[in-house]
Backbone atoms as SQL, in Angstrom:
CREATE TABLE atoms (id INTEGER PRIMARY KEY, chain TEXT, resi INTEGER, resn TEXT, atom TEXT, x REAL, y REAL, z REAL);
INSERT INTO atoms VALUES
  (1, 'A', 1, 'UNK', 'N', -22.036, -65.577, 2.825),
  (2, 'A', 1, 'UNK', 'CA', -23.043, -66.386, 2.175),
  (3, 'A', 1, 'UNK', 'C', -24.431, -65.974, 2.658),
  (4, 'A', 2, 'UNK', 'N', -25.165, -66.551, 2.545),
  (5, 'A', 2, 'UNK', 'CA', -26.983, -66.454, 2.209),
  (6, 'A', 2, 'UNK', 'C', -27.445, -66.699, 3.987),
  (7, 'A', 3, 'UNK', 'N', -26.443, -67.780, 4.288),
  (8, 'A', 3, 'UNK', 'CA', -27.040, -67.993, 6.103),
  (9, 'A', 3, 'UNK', 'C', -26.309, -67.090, 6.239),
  (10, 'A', 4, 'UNK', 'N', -25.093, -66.505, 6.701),
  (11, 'A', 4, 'UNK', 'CA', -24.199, -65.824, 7.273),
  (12, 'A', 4, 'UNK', 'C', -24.986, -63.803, 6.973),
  (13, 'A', 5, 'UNK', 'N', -25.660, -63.497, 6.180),
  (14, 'A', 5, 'UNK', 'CA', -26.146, -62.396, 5.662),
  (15, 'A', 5, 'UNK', 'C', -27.949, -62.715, 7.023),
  (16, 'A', 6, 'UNK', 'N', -28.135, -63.722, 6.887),
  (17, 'A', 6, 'UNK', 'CA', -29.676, -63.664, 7.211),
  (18, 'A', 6, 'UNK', 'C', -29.562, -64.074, 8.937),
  (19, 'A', 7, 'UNK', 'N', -28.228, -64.577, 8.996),
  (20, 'A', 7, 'UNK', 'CA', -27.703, -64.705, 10.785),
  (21, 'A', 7, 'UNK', 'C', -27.462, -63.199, 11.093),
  (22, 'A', 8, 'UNK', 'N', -26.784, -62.460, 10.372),
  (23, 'A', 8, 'UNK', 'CA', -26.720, -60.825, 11.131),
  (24, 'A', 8, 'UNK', 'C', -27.737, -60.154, 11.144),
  (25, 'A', 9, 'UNK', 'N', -28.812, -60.415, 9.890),
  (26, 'A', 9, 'UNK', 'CA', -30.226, -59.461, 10.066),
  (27, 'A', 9, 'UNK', 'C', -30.417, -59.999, 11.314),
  (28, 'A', 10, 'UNK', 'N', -30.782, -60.895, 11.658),
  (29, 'A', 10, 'UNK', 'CA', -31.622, -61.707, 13.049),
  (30, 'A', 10, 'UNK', 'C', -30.969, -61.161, 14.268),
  (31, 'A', 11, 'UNK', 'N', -29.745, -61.017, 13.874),
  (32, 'A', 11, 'UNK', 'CA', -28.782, -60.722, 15.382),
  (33, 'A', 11, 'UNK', 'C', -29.335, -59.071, 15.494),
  (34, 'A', 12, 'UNK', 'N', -28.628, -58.286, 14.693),
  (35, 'A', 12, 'UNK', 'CA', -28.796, -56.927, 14.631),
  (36, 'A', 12, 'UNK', 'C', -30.535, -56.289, 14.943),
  (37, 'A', 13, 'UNK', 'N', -31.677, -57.136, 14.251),
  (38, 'A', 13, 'UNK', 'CA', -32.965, -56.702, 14.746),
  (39, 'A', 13, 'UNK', 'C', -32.739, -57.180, 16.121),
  (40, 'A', 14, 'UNK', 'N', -32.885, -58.426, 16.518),
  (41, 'A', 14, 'UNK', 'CA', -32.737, -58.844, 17.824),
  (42, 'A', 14, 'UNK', 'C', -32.183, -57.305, 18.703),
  (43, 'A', 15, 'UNK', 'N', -31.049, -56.552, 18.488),
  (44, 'A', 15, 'UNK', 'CA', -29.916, -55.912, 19.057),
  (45, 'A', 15, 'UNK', 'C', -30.605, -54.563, 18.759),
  (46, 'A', 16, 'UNK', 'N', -31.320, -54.382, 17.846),
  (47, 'A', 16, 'UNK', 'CA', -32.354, -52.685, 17.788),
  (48, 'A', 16, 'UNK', 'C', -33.493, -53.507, 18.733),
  (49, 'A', 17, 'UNK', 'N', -34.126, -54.419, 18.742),
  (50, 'A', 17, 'UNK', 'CA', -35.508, -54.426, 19.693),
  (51, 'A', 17, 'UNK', 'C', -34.975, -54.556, 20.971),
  (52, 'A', 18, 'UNK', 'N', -33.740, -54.902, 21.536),
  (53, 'A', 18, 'UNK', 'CA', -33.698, -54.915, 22.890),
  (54, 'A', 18, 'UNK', 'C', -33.245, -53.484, 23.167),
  (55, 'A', 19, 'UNK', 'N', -32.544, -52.641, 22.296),
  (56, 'A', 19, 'UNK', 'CA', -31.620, -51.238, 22.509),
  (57, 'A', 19, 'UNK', 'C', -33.029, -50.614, 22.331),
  (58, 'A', 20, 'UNK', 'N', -34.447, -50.804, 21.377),
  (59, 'A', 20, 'UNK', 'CA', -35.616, -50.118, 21.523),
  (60, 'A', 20, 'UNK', 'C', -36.258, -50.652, 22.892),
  (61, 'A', 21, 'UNK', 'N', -36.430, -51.486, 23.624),
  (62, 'A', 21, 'UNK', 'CA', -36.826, -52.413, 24.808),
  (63, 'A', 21, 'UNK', 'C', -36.276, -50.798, 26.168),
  (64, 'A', 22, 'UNK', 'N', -34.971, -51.256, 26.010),
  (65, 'A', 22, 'UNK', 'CA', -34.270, -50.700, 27.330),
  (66, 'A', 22, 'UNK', 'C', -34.742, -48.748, 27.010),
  (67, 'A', 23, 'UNK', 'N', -34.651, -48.194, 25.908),
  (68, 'A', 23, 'UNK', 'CA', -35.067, -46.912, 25.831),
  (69, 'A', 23, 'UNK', 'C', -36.895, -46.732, 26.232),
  (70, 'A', 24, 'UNK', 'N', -36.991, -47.539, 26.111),
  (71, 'A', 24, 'UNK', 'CA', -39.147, -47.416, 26.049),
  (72, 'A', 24, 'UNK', 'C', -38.587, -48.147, 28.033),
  (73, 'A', 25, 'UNK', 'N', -37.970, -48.488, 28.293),
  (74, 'A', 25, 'UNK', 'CA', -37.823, -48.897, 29.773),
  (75, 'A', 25, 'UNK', 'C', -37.732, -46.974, 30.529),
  (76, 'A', 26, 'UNK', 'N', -36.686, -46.896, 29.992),
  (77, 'A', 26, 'UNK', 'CA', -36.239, -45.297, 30.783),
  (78, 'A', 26, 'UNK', 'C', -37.736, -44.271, 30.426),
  (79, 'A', 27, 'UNK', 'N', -38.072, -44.244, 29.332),
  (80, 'A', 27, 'UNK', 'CA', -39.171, -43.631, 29.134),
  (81, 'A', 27, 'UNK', 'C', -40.883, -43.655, 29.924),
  (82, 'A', 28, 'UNK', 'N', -40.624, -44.841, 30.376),
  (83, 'A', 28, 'UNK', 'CA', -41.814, -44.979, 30.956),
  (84, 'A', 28, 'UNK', 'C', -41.725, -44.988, 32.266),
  (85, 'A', 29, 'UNK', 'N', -40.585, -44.952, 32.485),
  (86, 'A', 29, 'UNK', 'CA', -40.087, -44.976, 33.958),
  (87, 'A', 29, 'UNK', 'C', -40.295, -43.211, 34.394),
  (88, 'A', 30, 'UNK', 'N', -40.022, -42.651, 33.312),
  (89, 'A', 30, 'UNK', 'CA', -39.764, -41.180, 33.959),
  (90, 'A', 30, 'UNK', 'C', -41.420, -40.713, 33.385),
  (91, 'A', 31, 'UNK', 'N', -42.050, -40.875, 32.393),
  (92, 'A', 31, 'UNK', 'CA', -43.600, -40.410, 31.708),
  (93, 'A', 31, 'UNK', 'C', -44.640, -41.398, 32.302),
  (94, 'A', 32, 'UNK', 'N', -44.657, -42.586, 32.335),
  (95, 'A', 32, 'UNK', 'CA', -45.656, -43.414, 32.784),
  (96, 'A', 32, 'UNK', 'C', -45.718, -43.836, 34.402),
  (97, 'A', 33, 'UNK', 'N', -44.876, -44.197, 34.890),
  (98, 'A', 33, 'UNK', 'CA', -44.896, -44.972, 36.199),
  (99, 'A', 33, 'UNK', 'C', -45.313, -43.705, 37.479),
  (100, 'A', 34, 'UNK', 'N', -45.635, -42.317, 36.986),
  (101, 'A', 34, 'UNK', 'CA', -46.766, -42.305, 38.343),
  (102, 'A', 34, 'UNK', 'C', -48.105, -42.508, 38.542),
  (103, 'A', 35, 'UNK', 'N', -48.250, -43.326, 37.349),
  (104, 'A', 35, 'UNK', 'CA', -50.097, -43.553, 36.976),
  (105, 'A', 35, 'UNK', 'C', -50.067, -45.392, 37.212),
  (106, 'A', 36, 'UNK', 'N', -49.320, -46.229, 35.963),
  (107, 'A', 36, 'UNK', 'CA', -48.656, -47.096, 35.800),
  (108, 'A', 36, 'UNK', 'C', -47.861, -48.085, 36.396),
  (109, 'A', 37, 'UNK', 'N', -48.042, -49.559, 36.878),
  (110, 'A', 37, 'UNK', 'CA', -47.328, -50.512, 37.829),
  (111, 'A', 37, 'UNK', 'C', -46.482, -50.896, 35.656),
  (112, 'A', 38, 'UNK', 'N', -44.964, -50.199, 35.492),
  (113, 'A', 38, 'UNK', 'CA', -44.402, -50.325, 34.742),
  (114, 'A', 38, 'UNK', 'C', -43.883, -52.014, 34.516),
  (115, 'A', 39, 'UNK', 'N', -43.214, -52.427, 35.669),
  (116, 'A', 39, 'UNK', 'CA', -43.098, -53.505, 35.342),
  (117, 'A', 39, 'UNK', 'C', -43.749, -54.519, 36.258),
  (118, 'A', 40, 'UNK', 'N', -42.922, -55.532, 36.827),
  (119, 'A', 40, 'UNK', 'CA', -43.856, -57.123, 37.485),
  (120, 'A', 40, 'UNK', 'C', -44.154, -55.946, 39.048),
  (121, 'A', 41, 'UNK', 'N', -44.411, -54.660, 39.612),
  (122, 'A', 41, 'UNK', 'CA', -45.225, -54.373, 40.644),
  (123, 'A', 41, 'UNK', 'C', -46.377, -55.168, 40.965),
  (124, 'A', 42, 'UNK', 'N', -46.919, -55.278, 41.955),
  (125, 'A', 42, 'UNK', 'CA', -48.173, -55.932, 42.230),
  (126, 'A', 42, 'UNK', 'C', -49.614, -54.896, 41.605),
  (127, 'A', 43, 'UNK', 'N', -49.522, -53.840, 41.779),
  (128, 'A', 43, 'UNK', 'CA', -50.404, -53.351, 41.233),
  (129, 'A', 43, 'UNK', 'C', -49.893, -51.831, 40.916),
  (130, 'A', 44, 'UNK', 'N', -50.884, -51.157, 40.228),
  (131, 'A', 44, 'UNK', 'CA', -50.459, -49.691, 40.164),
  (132, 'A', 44, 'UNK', 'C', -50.546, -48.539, 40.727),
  (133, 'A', 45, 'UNK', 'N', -49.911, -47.641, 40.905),
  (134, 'A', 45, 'UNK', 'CA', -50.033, -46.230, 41.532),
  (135, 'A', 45, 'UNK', 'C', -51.755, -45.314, 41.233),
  (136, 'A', 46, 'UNK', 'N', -52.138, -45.591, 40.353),
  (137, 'A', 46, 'UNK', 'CA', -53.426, -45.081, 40.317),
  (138, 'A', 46, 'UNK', 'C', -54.327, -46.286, 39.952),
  (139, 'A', 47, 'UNK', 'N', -55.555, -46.604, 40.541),
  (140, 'A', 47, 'UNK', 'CA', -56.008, -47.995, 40.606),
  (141, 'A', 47, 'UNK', 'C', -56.508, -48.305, 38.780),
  (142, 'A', 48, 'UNK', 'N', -57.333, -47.150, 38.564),
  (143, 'A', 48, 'UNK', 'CA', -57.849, -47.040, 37.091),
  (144, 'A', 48, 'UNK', 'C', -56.836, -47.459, 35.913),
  (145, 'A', 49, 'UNK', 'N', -55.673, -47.398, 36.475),
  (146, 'A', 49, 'UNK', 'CA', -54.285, -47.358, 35.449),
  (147, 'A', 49, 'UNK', 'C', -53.842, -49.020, 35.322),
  (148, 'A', 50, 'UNK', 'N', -54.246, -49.512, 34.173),
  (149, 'A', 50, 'UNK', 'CA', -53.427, -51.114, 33.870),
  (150, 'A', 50, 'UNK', 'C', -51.749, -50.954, 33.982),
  (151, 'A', 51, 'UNK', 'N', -51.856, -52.591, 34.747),
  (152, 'A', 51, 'UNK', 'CA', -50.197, -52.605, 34.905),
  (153, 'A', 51, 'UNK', 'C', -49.260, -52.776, 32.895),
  (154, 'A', 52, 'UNK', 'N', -48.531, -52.740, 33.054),
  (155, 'A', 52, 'UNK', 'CA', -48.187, -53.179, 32.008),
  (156, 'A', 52, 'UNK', 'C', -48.031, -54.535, 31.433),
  (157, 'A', 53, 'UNK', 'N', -48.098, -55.138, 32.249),
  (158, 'A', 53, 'UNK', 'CA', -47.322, -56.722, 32.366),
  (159, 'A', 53, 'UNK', 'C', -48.775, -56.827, 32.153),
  (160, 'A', 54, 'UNK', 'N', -49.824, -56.448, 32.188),
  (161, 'A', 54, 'UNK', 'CA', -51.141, -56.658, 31.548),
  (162, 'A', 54, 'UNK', 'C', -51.690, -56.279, 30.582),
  (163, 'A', 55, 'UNK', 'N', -51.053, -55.076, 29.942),
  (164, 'A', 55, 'UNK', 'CA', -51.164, -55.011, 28.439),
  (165, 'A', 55, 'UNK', 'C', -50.518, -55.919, 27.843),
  (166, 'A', 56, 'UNK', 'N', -49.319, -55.848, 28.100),
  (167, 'A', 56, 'UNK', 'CA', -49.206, -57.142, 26.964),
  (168, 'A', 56, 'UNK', 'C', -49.135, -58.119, 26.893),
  (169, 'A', 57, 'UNK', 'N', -50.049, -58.440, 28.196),
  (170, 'A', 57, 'UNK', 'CA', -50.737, -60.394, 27.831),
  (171, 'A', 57, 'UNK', 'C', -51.930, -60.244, 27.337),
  (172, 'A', 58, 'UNK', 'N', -52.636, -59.104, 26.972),
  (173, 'A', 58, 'UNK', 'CA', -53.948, -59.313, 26.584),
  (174, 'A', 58, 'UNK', 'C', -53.875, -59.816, 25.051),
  (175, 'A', 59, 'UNK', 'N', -54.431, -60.744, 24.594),
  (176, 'A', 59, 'UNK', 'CA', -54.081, -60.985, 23.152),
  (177, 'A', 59, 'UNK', 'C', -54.737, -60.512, 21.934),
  (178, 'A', 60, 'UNK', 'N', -55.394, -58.870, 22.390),
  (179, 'A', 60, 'UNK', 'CA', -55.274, -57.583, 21.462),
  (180, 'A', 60, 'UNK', 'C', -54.245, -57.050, 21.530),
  (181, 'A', 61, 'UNK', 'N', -53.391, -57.095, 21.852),
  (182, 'A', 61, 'UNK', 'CA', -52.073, -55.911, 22.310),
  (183, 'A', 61, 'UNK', 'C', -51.025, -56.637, 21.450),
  (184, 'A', 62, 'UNK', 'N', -50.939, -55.974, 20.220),
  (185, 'A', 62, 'UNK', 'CA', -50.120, -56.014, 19.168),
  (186, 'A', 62, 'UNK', 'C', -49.088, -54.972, 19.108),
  (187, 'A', 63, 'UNK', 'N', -47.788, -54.817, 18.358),
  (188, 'A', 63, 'UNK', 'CA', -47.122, -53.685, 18.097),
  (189, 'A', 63, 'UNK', 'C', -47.950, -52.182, 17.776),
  (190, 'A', 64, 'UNK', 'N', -48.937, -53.072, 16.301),
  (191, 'A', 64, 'UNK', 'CA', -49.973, -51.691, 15.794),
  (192, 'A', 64, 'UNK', 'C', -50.834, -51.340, 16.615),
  (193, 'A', 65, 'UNK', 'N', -51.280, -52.268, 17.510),
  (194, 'A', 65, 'UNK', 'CA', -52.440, -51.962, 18.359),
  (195, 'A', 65, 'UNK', 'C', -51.523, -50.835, 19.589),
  (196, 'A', 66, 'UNK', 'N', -50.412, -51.153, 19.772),
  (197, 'A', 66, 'UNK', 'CA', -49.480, -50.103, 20.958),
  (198, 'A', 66, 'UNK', 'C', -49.111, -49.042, 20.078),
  (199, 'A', 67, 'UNK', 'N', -49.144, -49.097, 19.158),
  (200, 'A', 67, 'UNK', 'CA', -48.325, -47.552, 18.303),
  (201, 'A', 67, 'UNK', 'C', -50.245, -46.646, 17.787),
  (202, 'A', 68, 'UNK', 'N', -51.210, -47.306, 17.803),
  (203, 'A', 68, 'UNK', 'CA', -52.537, -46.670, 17.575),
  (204, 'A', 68, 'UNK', 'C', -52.619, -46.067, 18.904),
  (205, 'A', 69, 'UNK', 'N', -52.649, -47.298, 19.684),
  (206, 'A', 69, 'UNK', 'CA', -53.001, -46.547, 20.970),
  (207, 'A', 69, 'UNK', 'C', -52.084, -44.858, 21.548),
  (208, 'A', 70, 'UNK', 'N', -50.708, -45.602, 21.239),
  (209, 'A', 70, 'UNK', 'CA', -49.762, -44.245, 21.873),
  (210, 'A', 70, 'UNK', 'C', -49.678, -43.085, 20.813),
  (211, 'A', 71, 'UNK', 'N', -50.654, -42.868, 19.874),
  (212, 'A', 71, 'UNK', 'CA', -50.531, -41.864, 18.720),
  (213, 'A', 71, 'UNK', 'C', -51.867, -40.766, 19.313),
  (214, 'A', 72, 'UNK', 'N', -52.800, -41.589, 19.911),
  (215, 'A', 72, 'UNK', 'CA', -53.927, -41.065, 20.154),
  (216, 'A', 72, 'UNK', 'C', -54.464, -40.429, 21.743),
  (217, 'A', 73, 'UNK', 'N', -55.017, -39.330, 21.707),
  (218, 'A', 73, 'UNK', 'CA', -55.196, -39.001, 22.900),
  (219, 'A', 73, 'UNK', 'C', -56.093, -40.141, 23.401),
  (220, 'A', 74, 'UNK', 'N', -56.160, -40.155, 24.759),
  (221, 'A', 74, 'UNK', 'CA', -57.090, -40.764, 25.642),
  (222, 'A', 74, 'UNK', 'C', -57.439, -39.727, 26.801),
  (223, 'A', 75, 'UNK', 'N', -59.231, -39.601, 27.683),
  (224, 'A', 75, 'UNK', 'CA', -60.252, -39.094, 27.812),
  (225, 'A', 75, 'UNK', 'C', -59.033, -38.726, 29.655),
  (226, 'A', 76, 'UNK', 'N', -58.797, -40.346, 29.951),
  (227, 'A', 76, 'UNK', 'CA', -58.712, -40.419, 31.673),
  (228, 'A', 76, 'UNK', 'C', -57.023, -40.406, 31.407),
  (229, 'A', 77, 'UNK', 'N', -56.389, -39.812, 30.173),
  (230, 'A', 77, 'UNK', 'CA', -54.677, -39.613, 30.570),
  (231, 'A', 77, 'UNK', 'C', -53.597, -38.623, 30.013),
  (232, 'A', 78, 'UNK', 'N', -53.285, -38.431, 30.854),
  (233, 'A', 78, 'UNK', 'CA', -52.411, -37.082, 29.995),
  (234, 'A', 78, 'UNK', 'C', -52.086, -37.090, 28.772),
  (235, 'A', 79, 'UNK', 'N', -51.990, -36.002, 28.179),
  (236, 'A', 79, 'UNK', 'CA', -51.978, -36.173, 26.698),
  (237, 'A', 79, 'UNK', 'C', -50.247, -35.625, 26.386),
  (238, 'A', 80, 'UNK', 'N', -49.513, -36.937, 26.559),
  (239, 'A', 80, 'UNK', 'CA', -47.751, -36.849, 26.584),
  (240, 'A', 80, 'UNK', 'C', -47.673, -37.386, 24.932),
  (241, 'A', 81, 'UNK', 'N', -47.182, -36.685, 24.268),
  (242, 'A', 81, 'UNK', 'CA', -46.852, -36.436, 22.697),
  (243, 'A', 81, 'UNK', 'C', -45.698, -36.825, 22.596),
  (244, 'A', 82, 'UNK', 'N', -45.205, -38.189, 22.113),
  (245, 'A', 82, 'UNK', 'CA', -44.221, -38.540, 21.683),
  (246, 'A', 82, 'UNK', 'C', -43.796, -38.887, 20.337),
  (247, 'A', 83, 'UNK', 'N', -42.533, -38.857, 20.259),
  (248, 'A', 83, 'UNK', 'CA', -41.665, -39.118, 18.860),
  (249, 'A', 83, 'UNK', 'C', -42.355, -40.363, 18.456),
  (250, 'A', 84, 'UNK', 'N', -42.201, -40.227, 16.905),
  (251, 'A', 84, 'UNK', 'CA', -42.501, -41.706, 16.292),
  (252, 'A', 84, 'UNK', 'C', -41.618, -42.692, 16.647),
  (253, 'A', 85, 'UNK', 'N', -39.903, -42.483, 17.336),
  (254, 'A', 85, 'UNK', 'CA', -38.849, -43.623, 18.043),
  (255, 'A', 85, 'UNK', 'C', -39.505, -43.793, 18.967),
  (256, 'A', 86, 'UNK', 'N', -39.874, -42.337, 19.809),
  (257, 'A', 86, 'UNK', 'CA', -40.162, -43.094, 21.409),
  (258, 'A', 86, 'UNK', 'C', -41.251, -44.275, 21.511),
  (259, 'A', 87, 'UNK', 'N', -42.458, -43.800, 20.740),
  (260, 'A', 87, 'UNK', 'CA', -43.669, -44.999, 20.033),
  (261, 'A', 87, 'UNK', 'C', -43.155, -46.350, 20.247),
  (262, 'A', 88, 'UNK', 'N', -42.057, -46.427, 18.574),
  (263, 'A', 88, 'UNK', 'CA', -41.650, -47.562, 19.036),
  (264, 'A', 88, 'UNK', 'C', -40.853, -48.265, 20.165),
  (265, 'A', 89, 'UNK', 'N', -40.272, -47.580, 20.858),
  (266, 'A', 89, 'UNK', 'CA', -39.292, -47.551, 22.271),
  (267, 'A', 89, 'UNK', 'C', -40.237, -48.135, 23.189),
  (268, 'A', 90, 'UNK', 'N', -41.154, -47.478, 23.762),
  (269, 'A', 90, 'UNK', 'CA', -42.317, -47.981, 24.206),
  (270, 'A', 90, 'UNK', 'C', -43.248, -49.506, 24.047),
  (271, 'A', 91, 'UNK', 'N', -43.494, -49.228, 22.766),
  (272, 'A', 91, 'UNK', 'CA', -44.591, -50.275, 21.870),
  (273, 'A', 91, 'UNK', 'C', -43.638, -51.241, 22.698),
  (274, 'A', 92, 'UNK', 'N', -42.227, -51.497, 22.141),
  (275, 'A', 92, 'UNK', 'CA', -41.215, -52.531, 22.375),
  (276, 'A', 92, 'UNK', 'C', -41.149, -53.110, 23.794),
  (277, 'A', 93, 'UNK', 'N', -41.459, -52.551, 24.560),
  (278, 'A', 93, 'UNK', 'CA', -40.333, -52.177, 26.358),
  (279, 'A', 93, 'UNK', 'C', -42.027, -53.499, 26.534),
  (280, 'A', 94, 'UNK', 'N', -43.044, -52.365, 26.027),
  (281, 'A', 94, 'UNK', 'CA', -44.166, -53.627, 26.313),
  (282, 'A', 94, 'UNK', 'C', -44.403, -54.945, 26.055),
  (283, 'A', 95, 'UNK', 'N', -44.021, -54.583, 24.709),
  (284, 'A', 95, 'UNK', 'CA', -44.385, -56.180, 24.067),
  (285, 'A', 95, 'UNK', 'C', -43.485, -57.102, 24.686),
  (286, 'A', 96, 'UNK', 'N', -42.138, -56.652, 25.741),
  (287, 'A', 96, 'UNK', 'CA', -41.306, -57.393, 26.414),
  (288, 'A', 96, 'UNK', 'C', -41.397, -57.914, 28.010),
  (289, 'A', 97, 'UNK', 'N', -42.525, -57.498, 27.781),
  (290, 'A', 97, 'UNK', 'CA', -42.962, -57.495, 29.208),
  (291, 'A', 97, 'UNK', 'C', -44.157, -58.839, 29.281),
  (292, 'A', 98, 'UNK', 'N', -44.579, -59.485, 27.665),
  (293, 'A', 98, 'UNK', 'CA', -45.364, -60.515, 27.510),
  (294, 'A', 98, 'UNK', 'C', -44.722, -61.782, 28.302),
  (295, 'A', 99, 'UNK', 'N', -45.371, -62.505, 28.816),
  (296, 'A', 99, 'UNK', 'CA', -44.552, -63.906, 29.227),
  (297, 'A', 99, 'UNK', 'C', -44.463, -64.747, 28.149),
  (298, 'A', 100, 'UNK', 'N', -42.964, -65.217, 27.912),
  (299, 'A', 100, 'UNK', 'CA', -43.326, -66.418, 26.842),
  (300, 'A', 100, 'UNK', 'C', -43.581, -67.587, 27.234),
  (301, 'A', 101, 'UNK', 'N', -44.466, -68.419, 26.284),
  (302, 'A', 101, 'UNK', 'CA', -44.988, -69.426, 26.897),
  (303, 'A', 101, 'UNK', 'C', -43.694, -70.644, 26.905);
């Protein structure tokens, strides 16, 4: 039926954003975290470098605003070229890192 069809979309996205969550986890673990405090660290390995757990409480830090940002070079960071998955892998791992209220 109509709930039973719109209960598996919910489950199954739910089940790609956490399987995109845990891949943007390994990814940033091995590309980001020698610049980067990846997850709840107290602060980061290079001082200039935002933790993450502070991008995404800032309430500019949207999905589009993380997939603009990770498409584009920046001046003070390596310029690491990733897949349009890893993007979202990433975008995700962050936006999970928001506290809910």
């Amino acid at each position: 039926t109509r709930v039973t069809t719109i209960l598996c979309v919910v489950f199954f996205s739910a089940t790609a954003q956490a399987q995109h969550a845990a891949s943007g986890a390994d990814l940033v673990k091995s590309e980001c975290a020698g610049c980067h405090a990846i997850g709840e660290e107290a602060k980061s390995p290079e001082p200039k470098a935002p933790r993450f757990a502070d991008v995404a409480a800032l309430p500019s830090t949207t999905e589009l605003s993380l997939k603009v940002f990770l498409r584009s070079s920046h001046k003070n960071m390596p310029n690491i070229l990733l897949e349009p998955e890893e993007i979202d892998a990433v975008s995700a791992y962050i936006l999970g890192l928001r506290k809910k209220p």
